[in-house]
Steps between C-alpha positions, in 0.01 A plus 500: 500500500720791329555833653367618150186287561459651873584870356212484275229370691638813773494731177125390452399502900631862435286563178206411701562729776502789237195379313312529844711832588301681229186459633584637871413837645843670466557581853478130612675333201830429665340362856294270306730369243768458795199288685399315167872446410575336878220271420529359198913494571414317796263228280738475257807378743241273683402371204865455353606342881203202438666434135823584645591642136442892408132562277508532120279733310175265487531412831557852627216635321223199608626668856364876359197377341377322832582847644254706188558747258729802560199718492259255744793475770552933463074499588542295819740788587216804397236605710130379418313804299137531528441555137741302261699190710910456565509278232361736217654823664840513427406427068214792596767736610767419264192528203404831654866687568605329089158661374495832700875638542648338236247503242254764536687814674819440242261523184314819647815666622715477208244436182148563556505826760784693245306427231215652629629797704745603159205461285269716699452917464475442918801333627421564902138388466617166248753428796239451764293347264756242438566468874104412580508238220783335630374492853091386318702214300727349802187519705253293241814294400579381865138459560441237187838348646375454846163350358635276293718362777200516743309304253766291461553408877122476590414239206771279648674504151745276526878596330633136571827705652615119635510360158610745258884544620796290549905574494509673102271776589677612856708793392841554498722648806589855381815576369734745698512874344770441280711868480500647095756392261783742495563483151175607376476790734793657338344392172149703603772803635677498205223500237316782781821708431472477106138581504594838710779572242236458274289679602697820588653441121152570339463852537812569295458195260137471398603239285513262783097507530368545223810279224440630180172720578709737679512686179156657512391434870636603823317469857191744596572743755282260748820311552661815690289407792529161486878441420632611830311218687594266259840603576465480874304113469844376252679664819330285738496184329886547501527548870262271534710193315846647648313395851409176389880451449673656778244318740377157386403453832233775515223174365199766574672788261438376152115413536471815712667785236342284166156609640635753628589633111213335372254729685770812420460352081086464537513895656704634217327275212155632654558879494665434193187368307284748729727763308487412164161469559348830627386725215710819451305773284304202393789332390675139682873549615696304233753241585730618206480733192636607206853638522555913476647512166263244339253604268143322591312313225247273585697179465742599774145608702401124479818399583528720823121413611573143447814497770298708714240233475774219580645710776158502689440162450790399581536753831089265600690230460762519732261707731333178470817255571631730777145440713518091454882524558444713818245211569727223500803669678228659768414104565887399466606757776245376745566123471872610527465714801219215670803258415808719679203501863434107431477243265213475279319188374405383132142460412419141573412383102270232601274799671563723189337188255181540729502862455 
């Protein structure tokens, strides 16, 4: 048999041992696997001494199936729990951590709590209002979890774990952290610089904002509170790129100072709105108006209320992108700082299709 042959039935003795790393308590993980990977390392050159020839793929994995699915042989490994058995715990916790932290307390944090607290006359008292429905929802949600489960494990239900797996759905080994491309950092630090000498440009050269408009409209006087943080977030974008570049090596940095800016962007963008928003003498804080010298009719009036109306939406809108972005890169900076302590596993598919 091939060294290629022999390489990938090791590559998918190694698959196996991260399918069934995923469903291990954390702090025993690597004494198990080592354990589980001595064993079946062991039956595999026993096995390849009595046909005196190394295994191929089929052969290799009729050796795994005789030993169970990855998530049976992780349950040998877990204690026995009163209410829901080692066999249905680990999908029970890995249902209850997807449904709780990632689902539930990033929807109320960044979407349903804001909405309530900015559109309430009592911010304190909507904030701990928020707080107790958060803790009332995890509470009932983990509850319905755990009885389902319960239910599940008492009526014997039967998932046919055995049957329902084979080499395809074993997941891939993952890839090492591969450092950022040079060239587009100095792309994103190049286009970073432009933006600031755009942005320090528009003051002096209206015409850069609003094209052609720039005639009859120039910015409110809102924007003289809000242009010196804009200012200081082009700033740190800069540094933050000229980093990336002088030290490639820094893998954490990049995830790390995006949400870092994205929280900085959803701070601004919010007291921004909150601005524009509050009633001044009964009247809203406009995003632009009508320039000094222009004589007001009311076609230019429509025009001016209609940017004002884009400029809102559009200021929601990113409010609204910011919070799923800071989402995503809140989720991307913990798998990449769980990676840098140890490596971690790939959902096994075949247990996903069940789910």
């Amino acid at each position: 048999m091939s060294t290629s042959t022999k390489s990938k039935s090791g590559e998918l003795l190694d698959r196996y041992l991260h399918a069934v790393s995923f469903w291990l308590p954390k702090k025993q993980q690597a004494d198990i696997i080592a354990e589980l990977s001595e064993d079946l390392r062991s039956q595999v050159e026993d096995k390849e001494a009595e046909l005196r020839r190394p295994l191929d793929d089929d052969e290799t994995m009729a050796l795994l199936k005789r030993c169970g699915s990855p998530i049976l042989v992780a349950s040998r490994y877990r204690p026995q729990t009163s209410l829901i058995g080692p066999v249905l715990f680990p999908i029970y916790e890995f249902v209850l951590k997807l449904v709780l932290l990632w689902v539930l307390v990033p929807v109320f944090i960044l979407i349903v709590g804001p909405a309530l607290i900015l559109s309430a006359a009592d911010h304190a008292g909507a904030f701990f209002t928020t707080i107790r429905t958060l803790w009332t929802t995890l509470f009932m949600t983990a509850a319905v979890i755990t009885l389902v489960f319960a239910a599940l494990e008492r009526t014997g239900t039967k998932l046919h774990l055995e049957d329902r797996w084979d080499k395809r759905s074993l997941p891939q080994l993952p890839k090492q952290p591969q450092l950022p491309s040079t060239t587009h950092t100095i792309f994103e630090l190049v286009f970073a610089l432009l933006g600031i000498v755009w942005l320090l440009a528009v003051p002096h050269y209206p015409f850069l904002l609003f094209g052609p408009a720039a005639a009859f409209l120039q910015p409110a006087p809102l924007w003289n509170t809000f242009y010196g943080p804009l200012v200081v977030l082009a700033f740190l974008s800069l540094a933050r790129h000229g980093i990336q570049v002088a030290r490639p090596q820094w893998t954490w940095f990049p995830p790390t100072a995006q949400l870092f800016s994205t929280v900085v962007g959803l701070m601004v963008v919010k007291y921004l709105i909150d601005a524009a928003s509050k009633p001044l003498n009964g009247e809203w804080h406009p995003f632009v108006v009508l320039g000094s010298s222009i004589q007001p009719t009311v076609q230019l009036a429509r025009v001016v209320g209609f940017v004002n109306a884009s400029v809102l939406l559009a200021m929601a809108a990113t409010w609204l992108g910011l919070s799923i972005a800071a989402v995503i890169q809140a989720g991307q900076l913990v798998r990449h700082l769980r990676k840098r302590k140890q490596g971690v596993p790939s959902v096994d598919p075949a247990l996903m299709r069940l789910l």
